[in-house]
Every structure is written in structure tokens, then in C-alpha cells.
N, C-alpha and C positions, 0 to 999 in steps of 0.2 A: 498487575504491575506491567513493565514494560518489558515484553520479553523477544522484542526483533531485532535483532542487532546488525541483521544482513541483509543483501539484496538477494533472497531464493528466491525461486517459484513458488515457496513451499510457503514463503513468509508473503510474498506479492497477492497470495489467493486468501490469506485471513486479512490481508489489507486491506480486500474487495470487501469481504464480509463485514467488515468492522465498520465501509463504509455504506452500505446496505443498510444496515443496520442501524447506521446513524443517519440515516436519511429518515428512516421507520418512526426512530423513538427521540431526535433530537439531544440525544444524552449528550452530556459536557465534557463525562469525562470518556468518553470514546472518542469522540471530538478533540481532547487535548492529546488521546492517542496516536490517534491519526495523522495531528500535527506535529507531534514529537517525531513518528517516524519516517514524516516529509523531511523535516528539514533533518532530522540527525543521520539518517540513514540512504535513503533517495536521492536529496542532495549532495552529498557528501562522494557520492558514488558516481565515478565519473564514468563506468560503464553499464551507467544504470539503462540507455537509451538501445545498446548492442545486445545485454540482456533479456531486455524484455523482448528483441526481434526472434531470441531464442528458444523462448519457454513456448510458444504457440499457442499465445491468449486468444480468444474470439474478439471480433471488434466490439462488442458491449465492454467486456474485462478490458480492453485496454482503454475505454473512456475513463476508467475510471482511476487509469494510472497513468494517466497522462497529466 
């Protein structure tokens, strides 16, 4: 089920994975996860951008959170 409700580090780094992951296997509904948590969580979060300057992702991890 959907379990990220926030913008963590903690939650940004199984976002990587999940999208990793769906790049691997194509799944749908990893795929609607990943959407779900763009628009309900990422968008929604207007310090999503000051955040991420925070957590100290490698440029690979922030492609994929951009």
C-alpha cells in the first residue's frame, strides 16, 4: 500500500528504489506508486526543492528526483 506521506530522506531514497525498480520490471502498480507519491506528496510540498539541497544525494539520486 501507500505508505509515504512525507518529504524524508528516508522516504526520497525508497522513491529512488521504487523507481529503479520500475525501470527493471515495468510494474503498473509501482508505477501508480511512484505517481501517487509525485503528485500527492512532492508536489504538494513547497520545500520540496530546499530539501532535497539538504539530504546530500549524489547527482545520479537527484536525476531521479528531479
Amino acid at each position: 500500500g501507500y505508505f509515504m506521506k512525507k518529504v524524508t530522506e528516508h522516504n526520497l531514497r525508497k522513491f529512488i528504489e521504487m523507481k529503479k525498480r520500475y525501470l527493471k520490471t515495468k510494474d503498473k502498480n509501482l508505477l501508480q506508486e511512484i505517481n501517487d507519491f509525485t503528485e500527492n506528496v512532492i508536489n504538494q510540498d513547497k520545500k520540496y526543492y530546499s530539501k532535497l539541497s539538504s539530504y546530500n544525494f549524489s547527482s545520479e539520486e537527484l536525476e531521479f528526483l528531479m
